[in-house]
MARKOL-375836 format. One record per residue: residue in three letters; x, z, y of N, C-alpha, C, O in turn. Coordinates in steps of 0.05 Angstrom, whole numbers, plus 5000, padded with zeros to 4 digits. Layout:
BEGIN
ALAXZYXZYXZYXZY/...
This chain:
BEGIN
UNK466053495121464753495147466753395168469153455168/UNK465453225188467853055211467453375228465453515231/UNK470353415236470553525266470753385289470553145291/UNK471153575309472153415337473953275320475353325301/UNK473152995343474752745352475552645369473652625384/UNK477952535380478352385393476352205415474252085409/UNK477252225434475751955452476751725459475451515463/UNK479451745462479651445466482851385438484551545431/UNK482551165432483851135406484950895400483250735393/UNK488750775402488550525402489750535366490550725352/UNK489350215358488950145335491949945335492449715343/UNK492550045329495749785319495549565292496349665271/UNK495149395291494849225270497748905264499548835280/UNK497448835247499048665252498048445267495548445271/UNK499448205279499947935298499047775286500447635272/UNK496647735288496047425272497247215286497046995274/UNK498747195314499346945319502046905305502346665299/UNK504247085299506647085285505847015254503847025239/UNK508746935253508846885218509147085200510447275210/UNK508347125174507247395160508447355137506847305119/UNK511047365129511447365092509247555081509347505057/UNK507847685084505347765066503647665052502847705029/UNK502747375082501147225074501446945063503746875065/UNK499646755051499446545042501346325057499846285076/UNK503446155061503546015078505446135101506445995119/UNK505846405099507146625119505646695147506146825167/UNK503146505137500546475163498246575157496746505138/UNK497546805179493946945178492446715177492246535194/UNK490746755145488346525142485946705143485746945146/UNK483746445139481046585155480646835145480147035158/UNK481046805112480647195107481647365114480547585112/UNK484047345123485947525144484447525166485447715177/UNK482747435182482447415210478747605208477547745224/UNK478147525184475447535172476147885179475447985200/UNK477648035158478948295160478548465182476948655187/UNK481048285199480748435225477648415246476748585261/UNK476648185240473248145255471848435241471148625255/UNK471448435209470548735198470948955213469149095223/UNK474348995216474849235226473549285254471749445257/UNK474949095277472749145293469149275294468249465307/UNK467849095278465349035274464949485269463349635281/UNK466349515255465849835242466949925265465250045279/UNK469149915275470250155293468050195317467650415328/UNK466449935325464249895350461250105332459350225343/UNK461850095312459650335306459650555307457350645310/UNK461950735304462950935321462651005351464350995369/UNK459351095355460150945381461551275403462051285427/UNK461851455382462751805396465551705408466851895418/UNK466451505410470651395407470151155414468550985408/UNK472351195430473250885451475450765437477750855438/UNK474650565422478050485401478550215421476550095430/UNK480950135427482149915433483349825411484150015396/UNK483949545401485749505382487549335392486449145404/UNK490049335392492949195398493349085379493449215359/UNK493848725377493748595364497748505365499448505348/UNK497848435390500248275402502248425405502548585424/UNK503848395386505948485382508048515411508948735415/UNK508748315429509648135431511348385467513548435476/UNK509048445472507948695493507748995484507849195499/UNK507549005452506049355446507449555460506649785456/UNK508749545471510449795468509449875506509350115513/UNK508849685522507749685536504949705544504349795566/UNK502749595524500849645527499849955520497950085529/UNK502150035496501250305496502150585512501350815512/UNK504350445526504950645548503450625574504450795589/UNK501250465587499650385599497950545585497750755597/UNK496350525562493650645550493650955555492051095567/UNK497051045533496751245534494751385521493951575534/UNK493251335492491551355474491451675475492751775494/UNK490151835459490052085445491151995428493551995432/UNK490451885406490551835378491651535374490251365384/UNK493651455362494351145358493351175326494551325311/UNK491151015317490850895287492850715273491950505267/UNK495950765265497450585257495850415231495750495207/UNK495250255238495249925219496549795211496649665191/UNK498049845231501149685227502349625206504849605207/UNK500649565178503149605153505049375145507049375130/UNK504149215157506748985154509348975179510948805186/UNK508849195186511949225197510549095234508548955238/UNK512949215256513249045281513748855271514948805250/UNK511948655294512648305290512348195261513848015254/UNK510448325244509748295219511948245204512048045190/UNK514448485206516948405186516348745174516748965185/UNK515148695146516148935131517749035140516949195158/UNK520449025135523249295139522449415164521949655162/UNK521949285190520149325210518349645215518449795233/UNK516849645193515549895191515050115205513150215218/UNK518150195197518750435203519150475234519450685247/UNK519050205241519850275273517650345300517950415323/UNK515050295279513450255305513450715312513450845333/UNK513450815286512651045278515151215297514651425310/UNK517551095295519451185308518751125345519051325360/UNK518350995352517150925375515851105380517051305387/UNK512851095377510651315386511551605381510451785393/UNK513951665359514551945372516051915387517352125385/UNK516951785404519451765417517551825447518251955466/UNK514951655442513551665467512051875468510851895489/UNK511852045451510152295442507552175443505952285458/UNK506651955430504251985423502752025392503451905371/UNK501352155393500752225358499551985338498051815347/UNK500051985320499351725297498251815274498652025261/UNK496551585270495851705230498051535218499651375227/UNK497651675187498851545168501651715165502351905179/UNK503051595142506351675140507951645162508051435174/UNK509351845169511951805193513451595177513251485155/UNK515251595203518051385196519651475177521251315167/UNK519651725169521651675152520951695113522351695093/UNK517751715119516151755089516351475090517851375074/UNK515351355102515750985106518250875089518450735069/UNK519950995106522750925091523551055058525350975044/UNK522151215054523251315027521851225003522751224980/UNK518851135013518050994986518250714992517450564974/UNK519050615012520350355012522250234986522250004979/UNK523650454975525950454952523750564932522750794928/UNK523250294920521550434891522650484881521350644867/UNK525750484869526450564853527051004863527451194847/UNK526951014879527551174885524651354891524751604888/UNK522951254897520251354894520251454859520251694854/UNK520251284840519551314811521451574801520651724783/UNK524351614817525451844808524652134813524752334798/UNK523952114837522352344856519852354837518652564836/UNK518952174823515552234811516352394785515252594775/UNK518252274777518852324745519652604749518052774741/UNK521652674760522252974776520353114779521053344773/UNK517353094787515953274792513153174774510953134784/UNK513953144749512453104720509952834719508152784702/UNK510652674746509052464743510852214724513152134726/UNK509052124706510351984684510551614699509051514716/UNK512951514684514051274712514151114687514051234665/UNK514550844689515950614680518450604670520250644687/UNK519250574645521650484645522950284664521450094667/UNK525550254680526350224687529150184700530450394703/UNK530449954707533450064716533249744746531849554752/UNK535949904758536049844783538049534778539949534762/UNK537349314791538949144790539849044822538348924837/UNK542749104829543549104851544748724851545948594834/UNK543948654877544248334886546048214877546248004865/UNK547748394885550748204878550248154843551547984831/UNK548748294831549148294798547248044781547247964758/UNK545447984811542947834792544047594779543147514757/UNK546247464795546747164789547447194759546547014744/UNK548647364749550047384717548547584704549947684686/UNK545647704706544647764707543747744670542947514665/UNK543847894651541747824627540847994614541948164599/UNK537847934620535948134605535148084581534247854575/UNK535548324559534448274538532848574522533348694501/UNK530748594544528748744534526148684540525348824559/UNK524848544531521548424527519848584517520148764501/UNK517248494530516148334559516948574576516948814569/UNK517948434610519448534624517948434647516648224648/UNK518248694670516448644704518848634717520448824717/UNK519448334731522148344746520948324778519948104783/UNK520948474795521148554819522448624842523848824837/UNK522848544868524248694886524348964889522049034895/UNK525549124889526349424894524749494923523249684925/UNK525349304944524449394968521849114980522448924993/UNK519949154973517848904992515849054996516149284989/UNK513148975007511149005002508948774999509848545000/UNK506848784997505148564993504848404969503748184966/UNK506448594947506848364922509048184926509748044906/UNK510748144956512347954952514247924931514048134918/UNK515547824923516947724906515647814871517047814850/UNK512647884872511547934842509747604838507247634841/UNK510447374833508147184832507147194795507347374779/UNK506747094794504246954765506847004745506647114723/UNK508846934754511746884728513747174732515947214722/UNK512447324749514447594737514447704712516347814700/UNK512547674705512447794673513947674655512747504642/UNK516147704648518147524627518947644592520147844583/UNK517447374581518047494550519447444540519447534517/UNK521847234549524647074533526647194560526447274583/UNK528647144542530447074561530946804580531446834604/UNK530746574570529746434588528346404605528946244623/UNK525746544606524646654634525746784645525846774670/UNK527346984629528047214651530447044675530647084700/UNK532046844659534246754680532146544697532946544721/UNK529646354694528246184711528046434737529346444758/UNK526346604728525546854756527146884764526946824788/UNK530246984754532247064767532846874789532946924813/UNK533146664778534646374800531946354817532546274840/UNK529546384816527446284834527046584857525646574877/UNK528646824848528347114873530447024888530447024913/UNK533146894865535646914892535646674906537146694925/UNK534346404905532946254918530846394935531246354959/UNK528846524929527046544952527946794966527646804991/UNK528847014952529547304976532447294972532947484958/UNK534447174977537747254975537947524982536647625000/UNK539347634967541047844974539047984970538548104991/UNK537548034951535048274949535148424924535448294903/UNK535048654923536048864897533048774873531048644881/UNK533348824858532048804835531749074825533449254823/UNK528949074817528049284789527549134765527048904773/UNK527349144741527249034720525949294703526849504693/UNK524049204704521649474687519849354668518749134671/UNK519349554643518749494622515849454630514649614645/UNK514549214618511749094625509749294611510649404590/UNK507449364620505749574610503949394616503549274637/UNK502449374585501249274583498149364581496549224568/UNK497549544591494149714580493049684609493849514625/UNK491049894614489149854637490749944668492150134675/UNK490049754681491749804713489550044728487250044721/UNK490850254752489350444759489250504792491450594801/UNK487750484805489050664832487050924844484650954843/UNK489351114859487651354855489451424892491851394899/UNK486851524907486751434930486551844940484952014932/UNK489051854960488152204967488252135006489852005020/UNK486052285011485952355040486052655046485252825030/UNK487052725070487652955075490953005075492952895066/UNK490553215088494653345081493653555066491353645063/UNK496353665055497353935031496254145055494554315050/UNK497354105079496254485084493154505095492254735098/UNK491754295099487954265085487554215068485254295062/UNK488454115053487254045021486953645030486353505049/UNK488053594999487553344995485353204967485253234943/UNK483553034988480752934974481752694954483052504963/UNK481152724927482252494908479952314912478352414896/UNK478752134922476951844908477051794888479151764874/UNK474351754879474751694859475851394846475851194859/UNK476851414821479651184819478750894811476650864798/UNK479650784816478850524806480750374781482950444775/UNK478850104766481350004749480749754752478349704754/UNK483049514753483349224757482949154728483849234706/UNK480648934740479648874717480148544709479248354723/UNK481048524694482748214690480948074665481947914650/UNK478848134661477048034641477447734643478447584626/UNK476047664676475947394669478647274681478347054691/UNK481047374683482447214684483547004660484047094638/UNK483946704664484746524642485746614621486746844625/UNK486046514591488346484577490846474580491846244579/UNK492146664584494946494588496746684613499146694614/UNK495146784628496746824650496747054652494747164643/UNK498947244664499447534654496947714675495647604693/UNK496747944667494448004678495748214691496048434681/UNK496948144722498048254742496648194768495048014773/UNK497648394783496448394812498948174830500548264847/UNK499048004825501147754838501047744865499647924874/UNK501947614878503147474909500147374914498547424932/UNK499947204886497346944887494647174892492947104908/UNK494247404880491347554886491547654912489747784922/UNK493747614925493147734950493147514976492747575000/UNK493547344969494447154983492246834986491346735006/UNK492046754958491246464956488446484945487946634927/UNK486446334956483846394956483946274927483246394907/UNK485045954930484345814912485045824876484445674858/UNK486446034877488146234851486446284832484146344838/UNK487246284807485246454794485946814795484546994786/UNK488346814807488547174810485847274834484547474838/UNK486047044844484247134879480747124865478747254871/UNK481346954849477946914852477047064824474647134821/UNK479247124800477647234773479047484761479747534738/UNK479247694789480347944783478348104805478248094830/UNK476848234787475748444798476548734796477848824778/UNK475548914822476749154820473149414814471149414829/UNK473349564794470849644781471249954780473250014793/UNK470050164768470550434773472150484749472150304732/UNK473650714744475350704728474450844698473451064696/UNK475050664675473650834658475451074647476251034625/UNK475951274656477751434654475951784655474051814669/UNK476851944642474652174636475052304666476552164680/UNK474252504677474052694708476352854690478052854709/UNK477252934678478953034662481952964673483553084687/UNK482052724658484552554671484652444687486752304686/UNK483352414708482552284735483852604756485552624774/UNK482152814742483553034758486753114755488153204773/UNK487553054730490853144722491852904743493152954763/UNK491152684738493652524749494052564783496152534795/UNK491152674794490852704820492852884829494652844845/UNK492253174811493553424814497653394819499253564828/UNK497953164809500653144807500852884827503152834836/UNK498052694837499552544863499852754886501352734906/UNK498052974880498653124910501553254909502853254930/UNK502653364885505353494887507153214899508853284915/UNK507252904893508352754900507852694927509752684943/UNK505452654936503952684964505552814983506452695003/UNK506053104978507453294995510553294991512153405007/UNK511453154965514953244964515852924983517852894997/UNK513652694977514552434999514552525033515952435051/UNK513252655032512052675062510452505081510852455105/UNK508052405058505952365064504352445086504452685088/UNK502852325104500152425119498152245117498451995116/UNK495652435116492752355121491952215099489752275089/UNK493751975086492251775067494751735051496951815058/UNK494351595027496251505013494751384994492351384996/UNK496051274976495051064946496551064926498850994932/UNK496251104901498551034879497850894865495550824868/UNK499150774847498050534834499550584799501950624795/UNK498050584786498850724750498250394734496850204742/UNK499550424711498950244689498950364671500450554672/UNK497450334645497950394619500050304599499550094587/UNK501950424593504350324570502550344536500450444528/UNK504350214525503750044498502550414488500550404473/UNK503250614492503450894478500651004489500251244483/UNK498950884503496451004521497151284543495551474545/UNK499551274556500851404574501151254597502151034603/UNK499651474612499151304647500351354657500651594664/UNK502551054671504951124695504751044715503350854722/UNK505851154726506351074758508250824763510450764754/UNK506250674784508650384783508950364813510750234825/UNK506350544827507650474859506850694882504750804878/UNK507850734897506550964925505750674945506850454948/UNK503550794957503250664981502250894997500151024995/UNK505150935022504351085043502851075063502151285073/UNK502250875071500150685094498950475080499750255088/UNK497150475062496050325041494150145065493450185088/UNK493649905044491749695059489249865073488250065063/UNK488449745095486349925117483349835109481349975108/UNK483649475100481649375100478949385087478549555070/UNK477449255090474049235078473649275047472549425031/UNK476448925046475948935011478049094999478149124975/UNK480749235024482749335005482049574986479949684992/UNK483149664965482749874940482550024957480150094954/UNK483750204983482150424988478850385003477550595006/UNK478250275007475550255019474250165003471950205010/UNK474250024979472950004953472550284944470250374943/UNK475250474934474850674928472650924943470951074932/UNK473250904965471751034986468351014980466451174979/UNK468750704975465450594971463850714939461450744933/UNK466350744924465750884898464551144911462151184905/UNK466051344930464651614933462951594953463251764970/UNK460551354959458951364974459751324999458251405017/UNK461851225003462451305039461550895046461150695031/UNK461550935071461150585084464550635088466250815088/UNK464250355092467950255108468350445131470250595136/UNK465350395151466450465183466250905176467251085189/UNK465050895159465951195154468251295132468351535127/UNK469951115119472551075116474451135138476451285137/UNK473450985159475450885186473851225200475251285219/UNK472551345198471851595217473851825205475051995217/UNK473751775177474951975162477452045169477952275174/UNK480151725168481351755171482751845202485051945202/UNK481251805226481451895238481252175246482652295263/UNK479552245233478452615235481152795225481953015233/UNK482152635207484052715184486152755196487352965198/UNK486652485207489552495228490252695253492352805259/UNK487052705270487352875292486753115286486953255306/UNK486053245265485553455265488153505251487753695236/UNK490453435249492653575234494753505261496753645264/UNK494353315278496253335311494853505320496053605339/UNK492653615316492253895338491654105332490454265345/UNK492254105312493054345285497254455287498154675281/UNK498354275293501454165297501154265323502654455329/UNK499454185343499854145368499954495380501154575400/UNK498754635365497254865368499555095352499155335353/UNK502054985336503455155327503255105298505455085288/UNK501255075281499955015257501554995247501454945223/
């Protein structure tokens, strides 16, 4: 059930007029723009809440000390000025200005930023992770892997950056092509090098905080049926990015065939992870299946995608909810734990 809400509410999103390593081109294309038209379109159905949304980076810090919101909706997940590392700063700001925000603070931002360091904190508190080891920059150039098939990744991105179509490496000769094509495209960027799991991909979506209780959605699984012959069946750069891909156009996301059984265990242990990150309101994890039929954890997302078609509002749509009552939820969620806080709580 929604409680009191908010009345007036600004929305932080990223800059479509700036350039975006997230996106295709490093430039908002029409389905990026398509996104943000959605979001609008839902928040104007709400009609109990006055949402403004702040697009322009360029000014924010000003327009929101002018507004002076109740509630700021951080969107923001590609960082101020759409630079990932960025992130953490807008979160540090608005407490600075004392205004209240959804989502992970600045410094949960920053801690699963370090996947590798996210996967140790999971393993610690009995969520099962990826094999894995850390490959620091200075090491990649002389770099040689020889344990196949292998997920070679940045330690710190988001958006899939640096995961395209060719991370998956089954020789060593791939493994040194990827290598020379990360320290070409991200210099100076740490590496994970994790054992490829190859079974069903998963994501399992919690709203709420630990001291109300947190709601699991029900989970979803990426479904790579019709992707080609040939090409690894990963969530790439290219499915998030390039229309014209076959990751973009022949990967669907479907309900998960997974029993309420194990759908509830894995939940039960994202919330112990939920609360030891220092999570709020929303979060996302993302599991693969290893060769042994053991489901691991491959990622946290603390401010997970907001949008129409992203996995949480798919998910959402699994438990009957619309998008624009996704977008109510998460608001209810948020303010009712700043004035729960606000109140001593």
């Amino acid at each position: 059930m929604i409680g009191e809400l908010p009345g007036r509410i600004a929305v932080v999103t990223g800059d479509p007029s700036l350039p975006d390593p997230t996106k295709y081109g490093q430039r908002y294309g029409p389905e990026d723009l398509k996104v943000h038209a959605v979001l609008r379109e839902a928040l104007a159905s709400l009609g109990s809440m006055e949402f403004q949304v702040l697009e322009r980076h360029a000014d924010l810090i000003e327009q929101l000390d002018a507004l002076r919101p109740e509630l700021v909706l951080n969107f923001c997940d590609t960082g101020l000025f759409n630079r990932p590392e960025q992130e953490i700063h807008l979160g540090t700001q608005l407490e600075l200005m004392g205004l209240g925000y959804s989502g992970a603070p600045a410094r949960a931002i920053l801690l699963c930023f370090d996947k590798q360091v996210v996967s140790l904190l999971a393993n610690s508190l009995g969520v099962a992770v990826a094999n894995e080891y850390f490959l620091p920059a200075e090491a990649v150039a002389t770099a040689e892997i020889d344990t196949f098939p292998a997920l070679i990744k940045p330690n710190r991105a988001d958006g899939s950056v640096g995961i395209t179509k060719d991370a998956v490496v089954r020789d060593a000769g791939q493994a040194r092509a990827y290598l020379r094509w990360l320290r070409a495209e991200l210099p100076g960027t740490d590496l994970l090098v994790q054992e490829y799991l190859p079974g069903p991909e998963y994501g399992l979506g919690l709203i709420g905080n630990p001291e109300t209780g947190l709601e699991a959605l029900p989970m979803l699984e990426v479904d790579y049926a019709g992707l080609p012959t040939g090409l690894a069946p990963i969530l790439s750069f290219e499915s998030k990015t390039q229309p014209d891909s076959p990751y973009w156009q022949d990967i669907r996301l479907k309900p998960a065939e997974l029993s309420m059984v194990v759908q509830q265990d894995l939940a039960a242990r994202c919330r112990k992870l939920f609360a030891r990150l220092g999570l709020r309101d929303y979060g996302r994890f993302d599991f693969r299946t290893a060769a042994d039929g053991s489901i691991r954890l491959m990622e946290v997302n603390p401010n997970p995608a907001w949008g129409y078609d992203a996995k949480l509002a798919i998910m959402a749509g699994f438990g009957g909810w619309s998008y624009a009552e996704m977008l109510e939820r998460l608001v209810a969620t948020a303010w009712e734990r700043i004035r729960r806080n606000a109140g001593g709580g």
